[in-house]
N, CA, C and O atoms as a GROMACS GRO file, in nm:
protein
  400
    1UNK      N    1   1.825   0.499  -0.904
    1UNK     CA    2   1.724   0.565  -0.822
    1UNK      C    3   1.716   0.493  -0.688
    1UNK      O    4   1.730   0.372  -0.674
    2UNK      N    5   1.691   0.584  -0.585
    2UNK     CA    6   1.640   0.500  -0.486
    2UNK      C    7   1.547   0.557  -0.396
    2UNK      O    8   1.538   0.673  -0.357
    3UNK      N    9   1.450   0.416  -0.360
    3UNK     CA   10   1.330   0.447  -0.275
    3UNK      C   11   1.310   0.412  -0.166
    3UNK      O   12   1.306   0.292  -0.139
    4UNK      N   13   1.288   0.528  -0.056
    4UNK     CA   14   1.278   0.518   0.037
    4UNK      C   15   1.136   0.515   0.142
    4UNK      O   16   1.077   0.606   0.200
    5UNK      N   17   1.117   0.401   0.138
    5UNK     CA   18   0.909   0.378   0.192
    5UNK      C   19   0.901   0.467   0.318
    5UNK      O   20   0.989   0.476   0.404
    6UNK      N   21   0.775   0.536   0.317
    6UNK     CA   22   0.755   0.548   0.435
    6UNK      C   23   0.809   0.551   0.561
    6UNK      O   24   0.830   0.443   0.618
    7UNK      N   25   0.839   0.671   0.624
    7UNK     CA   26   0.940   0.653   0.777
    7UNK      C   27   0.820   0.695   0.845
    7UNK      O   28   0.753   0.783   0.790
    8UNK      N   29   0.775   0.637   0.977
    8UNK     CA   30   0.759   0.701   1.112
    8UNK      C   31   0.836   0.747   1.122
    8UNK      O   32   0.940   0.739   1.057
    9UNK      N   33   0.785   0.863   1.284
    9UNK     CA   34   0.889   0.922   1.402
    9UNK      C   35   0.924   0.850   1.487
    9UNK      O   36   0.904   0.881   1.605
   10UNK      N   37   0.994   0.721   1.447
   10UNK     CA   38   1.061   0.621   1.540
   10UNK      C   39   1.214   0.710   1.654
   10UNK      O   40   1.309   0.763   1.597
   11UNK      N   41   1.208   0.707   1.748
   11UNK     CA   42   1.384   0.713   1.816
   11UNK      C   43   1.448   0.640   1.730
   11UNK      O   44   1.396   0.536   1.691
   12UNK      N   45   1.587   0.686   1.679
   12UNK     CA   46   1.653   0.559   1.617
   12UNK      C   47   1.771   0.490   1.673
   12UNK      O   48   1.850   0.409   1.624
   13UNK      N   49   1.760   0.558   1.819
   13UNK     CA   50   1.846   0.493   1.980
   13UNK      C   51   1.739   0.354   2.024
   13UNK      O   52   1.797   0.249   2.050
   14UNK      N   53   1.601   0.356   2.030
   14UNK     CA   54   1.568   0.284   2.052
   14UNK      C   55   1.451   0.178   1.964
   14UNK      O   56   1.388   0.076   1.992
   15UNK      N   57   1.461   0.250   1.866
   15UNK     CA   58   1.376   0.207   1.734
   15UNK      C   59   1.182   0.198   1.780
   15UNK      O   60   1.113   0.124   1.710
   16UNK      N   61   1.126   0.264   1.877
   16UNK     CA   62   1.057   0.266   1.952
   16UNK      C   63   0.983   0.454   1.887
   16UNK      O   64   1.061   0.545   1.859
   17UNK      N   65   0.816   0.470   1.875
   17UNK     CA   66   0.765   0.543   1.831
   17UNK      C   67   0.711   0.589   1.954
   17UNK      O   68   0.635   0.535   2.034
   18UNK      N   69   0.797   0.764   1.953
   18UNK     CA   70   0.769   0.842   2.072
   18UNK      C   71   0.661   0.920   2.020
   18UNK      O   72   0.641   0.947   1.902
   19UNK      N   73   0.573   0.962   2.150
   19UNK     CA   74   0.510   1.040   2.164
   19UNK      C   75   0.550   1.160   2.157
   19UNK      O   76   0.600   1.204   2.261
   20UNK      N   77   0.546   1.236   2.056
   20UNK     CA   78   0.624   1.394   2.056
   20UNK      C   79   0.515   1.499   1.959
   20UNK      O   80   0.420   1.453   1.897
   21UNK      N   81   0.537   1.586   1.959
   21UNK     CA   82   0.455   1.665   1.898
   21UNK      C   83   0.514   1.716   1.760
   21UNK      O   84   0.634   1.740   1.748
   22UNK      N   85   0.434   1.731   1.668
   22UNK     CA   86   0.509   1.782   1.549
   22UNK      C   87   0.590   1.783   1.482
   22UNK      O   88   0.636   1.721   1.386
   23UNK      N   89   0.616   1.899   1.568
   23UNK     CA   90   0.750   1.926   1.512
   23UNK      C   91   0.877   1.867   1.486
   23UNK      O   92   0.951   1.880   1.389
   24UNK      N   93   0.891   1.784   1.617
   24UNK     CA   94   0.998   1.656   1.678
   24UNK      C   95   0.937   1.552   1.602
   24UNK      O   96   1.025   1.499   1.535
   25UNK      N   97   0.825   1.500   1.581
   25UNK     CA   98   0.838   1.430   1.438
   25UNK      C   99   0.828   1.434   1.298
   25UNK      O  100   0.816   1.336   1.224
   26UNK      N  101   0.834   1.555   1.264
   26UNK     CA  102   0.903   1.605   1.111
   26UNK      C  103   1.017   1.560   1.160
   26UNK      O  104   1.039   1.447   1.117
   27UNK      N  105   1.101   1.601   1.232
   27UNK     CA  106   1.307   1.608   1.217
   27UNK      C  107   1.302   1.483   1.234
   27UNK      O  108   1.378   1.433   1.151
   28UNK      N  109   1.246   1.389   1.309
   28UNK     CA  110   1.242   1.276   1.336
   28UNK      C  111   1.284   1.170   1.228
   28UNK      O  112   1.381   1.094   1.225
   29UNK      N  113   1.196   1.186   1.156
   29UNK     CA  114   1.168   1.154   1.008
   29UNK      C  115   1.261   1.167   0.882
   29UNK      O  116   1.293   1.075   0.807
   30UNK      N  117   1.307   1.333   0.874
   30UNK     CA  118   1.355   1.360   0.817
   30UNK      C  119   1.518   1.314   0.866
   30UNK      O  120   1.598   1.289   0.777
   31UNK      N  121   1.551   1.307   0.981
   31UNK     CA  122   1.691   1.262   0.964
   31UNK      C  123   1.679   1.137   0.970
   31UNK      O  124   1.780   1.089   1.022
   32UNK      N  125   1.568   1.025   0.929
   32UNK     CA  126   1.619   0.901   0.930
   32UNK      C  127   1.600   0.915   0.783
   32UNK      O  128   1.680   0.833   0.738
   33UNK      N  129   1.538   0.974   0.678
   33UNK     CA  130   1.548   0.988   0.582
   33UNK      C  131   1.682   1.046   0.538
   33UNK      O  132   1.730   0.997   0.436
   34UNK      N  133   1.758   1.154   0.607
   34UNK     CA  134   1.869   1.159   0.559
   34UNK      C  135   1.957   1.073   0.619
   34UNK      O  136   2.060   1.140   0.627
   35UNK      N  137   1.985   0.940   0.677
   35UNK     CA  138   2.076   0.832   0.710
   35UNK      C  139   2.037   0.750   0.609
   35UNK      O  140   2.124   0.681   0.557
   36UNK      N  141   1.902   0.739   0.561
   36UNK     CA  142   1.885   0.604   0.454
   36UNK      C  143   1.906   0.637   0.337
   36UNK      O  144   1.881   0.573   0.235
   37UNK      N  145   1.956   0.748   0.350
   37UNK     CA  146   1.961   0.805   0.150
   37UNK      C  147   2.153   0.801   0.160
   37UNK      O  148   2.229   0.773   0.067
   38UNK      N  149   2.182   0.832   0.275
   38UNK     CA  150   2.304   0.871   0.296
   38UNK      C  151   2.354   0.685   0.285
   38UNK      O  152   2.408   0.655   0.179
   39UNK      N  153   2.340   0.591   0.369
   39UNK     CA  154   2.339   0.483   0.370
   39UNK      C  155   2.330   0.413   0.207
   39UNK      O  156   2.420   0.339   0.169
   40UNK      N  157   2.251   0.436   0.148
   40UNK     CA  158   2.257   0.397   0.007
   40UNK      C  159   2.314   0.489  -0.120
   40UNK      O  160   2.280   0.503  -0.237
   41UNK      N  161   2.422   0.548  -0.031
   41UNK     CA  162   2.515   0.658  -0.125
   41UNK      C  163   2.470   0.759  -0.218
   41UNK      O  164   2.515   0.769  -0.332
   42UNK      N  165   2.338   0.869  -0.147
   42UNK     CA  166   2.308   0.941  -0.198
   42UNK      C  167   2.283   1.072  -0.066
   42UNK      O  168   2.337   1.082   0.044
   43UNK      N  169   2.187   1.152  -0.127
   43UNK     CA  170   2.179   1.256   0.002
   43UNK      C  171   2.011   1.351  -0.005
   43UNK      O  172   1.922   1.346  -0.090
   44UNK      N  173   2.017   1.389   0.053
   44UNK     CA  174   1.918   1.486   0.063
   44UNK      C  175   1.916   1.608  -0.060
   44UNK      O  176   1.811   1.647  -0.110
   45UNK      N  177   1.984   1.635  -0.080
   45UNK     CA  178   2.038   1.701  -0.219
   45UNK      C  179   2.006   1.653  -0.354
   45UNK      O  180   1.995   1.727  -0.452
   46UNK      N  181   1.986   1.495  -0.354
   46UNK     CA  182   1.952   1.447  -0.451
   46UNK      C  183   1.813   1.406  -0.470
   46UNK      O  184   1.784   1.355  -0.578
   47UNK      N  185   1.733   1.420  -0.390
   47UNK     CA  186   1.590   1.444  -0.395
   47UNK      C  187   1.506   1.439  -0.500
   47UNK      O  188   1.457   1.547  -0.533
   48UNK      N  189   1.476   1.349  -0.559
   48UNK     CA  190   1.371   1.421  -0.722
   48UNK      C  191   1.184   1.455  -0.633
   48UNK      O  192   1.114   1.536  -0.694
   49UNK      N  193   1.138   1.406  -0.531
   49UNK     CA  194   1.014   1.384  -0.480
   49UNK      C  195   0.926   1.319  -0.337
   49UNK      O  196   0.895   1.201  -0.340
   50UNK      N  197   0.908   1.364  -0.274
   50UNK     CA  198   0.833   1.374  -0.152
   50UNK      C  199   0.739   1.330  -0.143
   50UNK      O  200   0.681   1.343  -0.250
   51UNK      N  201   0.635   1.238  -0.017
   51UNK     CA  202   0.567   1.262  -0.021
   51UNK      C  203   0.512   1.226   0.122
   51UNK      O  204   0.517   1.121   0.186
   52UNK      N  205   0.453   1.363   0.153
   52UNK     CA  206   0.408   1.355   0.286
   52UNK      C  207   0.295   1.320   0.343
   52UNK      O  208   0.201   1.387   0.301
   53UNK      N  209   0.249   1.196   0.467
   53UNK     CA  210   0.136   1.211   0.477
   53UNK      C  211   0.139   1.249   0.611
   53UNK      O  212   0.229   1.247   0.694
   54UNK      N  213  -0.001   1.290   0.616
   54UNK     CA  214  -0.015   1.428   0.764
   54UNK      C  215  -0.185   1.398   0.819
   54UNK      O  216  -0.275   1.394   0.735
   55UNK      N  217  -0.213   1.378   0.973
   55UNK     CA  218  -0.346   1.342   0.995
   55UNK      C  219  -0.410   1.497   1.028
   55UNK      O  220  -0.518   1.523   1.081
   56UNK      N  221  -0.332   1.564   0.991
   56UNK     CA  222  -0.430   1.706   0.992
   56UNK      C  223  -0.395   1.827   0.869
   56UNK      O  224  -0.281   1.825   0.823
   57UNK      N  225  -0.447   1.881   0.841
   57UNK     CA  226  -0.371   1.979   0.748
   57UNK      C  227  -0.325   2.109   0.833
   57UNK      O  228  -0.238   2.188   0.798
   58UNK      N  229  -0.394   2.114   0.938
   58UNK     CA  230  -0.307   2.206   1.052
   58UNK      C  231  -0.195   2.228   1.035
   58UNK      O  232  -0.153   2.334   0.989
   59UNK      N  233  -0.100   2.095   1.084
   59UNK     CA  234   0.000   2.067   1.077
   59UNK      C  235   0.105   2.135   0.972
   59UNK      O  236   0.224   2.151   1.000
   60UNK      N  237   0.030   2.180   0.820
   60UNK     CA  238   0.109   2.175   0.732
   60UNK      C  239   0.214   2.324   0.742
   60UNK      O  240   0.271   2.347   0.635
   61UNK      N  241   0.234   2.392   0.818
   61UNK     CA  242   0.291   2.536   0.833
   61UNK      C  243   0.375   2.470   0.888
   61UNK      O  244   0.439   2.397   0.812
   62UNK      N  245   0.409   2.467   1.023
   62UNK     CA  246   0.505   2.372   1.073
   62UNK      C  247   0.596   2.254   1.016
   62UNK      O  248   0.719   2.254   1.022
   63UNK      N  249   0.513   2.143   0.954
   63UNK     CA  250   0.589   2.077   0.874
   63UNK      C  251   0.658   2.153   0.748
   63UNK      O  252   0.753   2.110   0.683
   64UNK      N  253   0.598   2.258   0.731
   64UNK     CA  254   0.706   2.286   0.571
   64UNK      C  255   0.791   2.372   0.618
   64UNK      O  256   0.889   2.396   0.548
   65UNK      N  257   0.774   2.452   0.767
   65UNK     CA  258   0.906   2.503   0.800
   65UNK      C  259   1.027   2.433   0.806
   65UNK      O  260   1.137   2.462   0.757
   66UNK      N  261   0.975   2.292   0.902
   66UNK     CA  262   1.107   2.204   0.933
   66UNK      C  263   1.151   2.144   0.747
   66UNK      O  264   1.258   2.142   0.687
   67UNK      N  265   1.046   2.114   0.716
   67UNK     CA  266   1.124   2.073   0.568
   67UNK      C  267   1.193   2.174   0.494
   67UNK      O  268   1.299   2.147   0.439
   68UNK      N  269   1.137   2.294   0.488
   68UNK     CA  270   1.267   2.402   0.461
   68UNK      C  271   1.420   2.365   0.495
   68UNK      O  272   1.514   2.380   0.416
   69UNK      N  273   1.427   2.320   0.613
   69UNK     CA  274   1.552   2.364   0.678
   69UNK      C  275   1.619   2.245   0.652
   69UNK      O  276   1.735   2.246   0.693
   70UNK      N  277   1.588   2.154   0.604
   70UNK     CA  278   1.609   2.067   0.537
   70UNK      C  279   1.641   2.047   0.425
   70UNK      O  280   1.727   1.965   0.396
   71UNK      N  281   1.561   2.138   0.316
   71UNK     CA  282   1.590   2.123   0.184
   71UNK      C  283   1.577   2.241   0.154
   71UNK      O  284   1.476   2.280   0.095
   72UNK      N  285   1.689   2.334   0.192
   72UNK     CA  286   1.689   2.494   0.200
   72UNK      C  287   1.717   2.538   0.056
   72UNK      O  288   1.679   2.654   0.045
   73UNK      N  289   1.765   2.495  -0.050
   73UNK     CA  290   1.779   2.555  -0.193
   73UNK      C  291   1.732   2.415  -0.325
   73UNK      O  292   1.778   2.302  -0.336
   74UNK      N  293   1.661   2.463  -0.379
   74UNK     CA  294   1.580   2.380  -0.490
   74UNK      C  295   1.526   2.272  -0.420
   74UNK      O  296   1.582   2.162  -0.427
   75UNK      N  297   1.390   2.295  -0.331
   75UNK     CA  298   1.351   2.189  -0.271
   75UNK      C  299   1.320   2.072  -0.415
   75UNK      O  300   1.321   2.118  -0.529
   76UNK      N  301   1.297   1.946  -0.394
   76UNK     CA  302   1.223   1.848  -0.442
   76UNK      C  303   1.098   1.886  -0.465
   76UNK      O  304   1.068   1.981  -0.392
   77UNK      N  305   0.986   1.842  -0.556
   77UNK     CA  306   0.874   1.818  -0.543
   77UNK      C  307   0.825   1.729  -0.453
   77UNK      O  308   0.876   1.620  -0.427
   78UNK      N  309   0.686   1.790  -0.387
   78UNK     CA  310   0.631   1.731  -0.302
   78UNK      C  311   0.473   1.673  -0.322
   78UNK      O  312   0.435   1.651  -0.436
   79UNK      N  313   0.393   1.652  -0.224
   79UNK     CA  314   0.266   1.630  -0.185
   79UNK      C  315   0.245   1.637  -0.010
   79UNK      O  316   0.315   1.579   0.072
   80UNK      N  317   0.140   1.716   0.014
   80UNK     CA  318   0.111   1.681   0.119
   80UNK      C  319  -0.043   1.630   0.139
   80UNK      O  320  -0.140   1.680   0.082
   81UNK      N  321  -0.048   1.533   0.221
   81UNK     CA  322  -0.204   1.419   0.200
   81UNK      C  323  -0.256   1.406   0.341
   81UNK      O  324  -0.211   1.341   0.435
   82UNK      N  325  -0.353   1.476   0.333
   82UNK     CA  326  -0.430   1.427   0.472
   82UNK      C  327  -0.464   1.309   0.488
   82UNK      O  328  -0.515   1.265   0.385
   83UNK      N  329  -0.459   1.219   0.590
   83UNK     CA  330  -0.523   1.080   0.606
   83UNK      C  331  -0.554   1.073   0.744
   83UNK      O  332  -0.476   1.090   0.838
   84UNK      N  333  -0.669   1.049   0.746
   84UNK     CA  334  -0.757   1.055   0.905
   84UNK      C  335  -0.692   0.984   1.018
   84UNK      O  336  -0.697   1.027   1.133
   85UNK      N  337  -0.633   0.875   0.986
   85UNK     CA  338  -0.536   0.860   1.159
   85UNK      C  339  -0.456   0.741   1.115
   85UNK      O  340  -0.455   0.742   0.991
   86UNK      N  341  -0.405   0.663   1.149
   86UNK     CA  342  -0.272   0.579   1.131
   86UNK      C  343  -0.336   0.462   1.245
   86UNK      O  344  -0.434   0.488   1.315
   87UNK      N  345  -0.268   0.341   1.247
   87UNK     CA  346  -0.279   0.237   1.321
   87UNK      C  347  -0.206   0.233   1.434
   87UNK      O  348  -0.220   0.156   1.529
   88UNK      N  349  -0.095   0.354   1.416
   88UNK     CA  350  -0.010   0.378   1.510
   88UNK      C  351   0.007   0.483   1.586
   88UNK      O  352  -0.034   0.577   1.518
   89UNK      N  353   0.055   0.535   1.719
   89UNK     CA  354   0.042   0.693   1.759
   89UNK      C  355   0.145   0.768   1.711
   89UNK      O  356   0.255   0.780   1.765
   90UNK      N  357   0.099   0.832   1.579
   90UNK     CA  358   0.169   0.910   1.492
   90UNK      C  359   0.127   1.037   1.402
   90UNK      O  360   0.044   1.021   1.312
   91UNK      N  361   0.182   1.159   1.424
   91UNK     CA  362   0.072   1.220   1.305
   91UNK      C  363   0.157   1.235   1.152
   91UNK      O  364   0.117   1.322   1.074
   92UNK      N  365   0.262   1.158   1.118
   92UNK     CA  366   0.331   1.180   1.006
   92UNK      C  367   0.405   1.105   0.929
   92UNK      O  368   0.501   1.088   1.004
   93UNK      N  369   0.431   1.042   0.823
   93UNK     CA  370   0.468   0.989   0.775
   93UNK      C  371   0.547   1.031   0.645
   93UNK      O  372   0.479   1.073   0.551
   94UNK      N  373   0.696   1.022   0.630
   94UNK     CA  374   0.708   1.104   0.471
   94UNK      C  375   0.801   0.970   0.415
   94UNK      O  376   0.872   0.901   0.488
   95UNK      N  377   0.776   0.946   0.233
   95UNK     CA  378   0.880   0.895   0.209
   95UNK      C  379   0.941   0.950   0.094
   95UNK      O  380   0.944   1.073   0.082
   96UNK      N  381   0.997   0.868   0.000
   96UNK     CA  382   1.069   0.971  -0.116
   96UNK      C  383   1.181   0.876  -0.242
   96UNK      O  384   1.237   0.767  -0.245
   97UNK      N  385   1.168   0.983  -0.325
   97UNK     CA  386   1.270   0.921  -0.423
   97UNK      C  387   1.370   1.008  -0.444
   97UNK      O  388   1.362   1.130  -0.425
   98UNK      N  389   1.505   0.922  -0.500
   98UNK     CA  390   1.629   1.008  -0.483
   98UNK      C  391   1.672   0.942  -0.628
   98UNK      O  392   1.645   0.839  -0.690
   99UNK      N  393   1.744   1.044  -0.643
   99UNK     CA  394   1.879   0.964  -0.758
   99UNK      C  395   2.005   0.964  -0.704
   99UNK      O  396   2.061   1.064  -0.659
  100UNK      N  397   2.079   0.775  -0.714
  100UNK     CA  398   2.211   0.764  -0.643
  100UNK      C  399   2.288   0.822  -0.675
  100UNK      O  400   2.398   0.816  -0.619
   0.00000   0.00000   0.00000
């Protein structure tokens, strides 16, 4: 199995947390999640569970589009969790478990 903690929407050119809206940090996220699953010889495909946290539930239409497109046939199980704001300027956080 492997676990992958928590990603910000870090750049991963400059490892530095941009100011972007949404949407740009779902993909954000999600492709450093698919380099660290990929990196520890697994994939997005292998997915058993999600879990997203989000400082609005607004948000959640948008985020499950981009995660669609992401995990376009037999998504993973998920969660999505409101949490009132972060220490950092961010509205998202997802992490996850895979099987290698």
């Amino acid at each position: 199995m492997v676990f992958v903690s928590g990603l910000p929407p870090f750049d991963p050119a400059t490892g530095e947390i941009l100011p972007a809206p949404i949407e740009r940090q779902t993909e954000l996220i999600l492709e450093q999640l698919k380099l660290c699953l990929e990196t520890a010889g697994t994939s997005l495909r292998n997915v058993m569970k999600c879990n997203i946290y989000c400082t609005s539930a607004k948000h959640f239409a948008t985020v499950n589009a981009i995660y669609a497109r992401y995990f376009p046939e037999e998504p993973p199980a998920r969660i999505f969790v409101c949490v009132p704001e972060w220490t950092g300027p961010f509205d998202i956080e997802i992490d996850c478990v895979a099987m290698a």
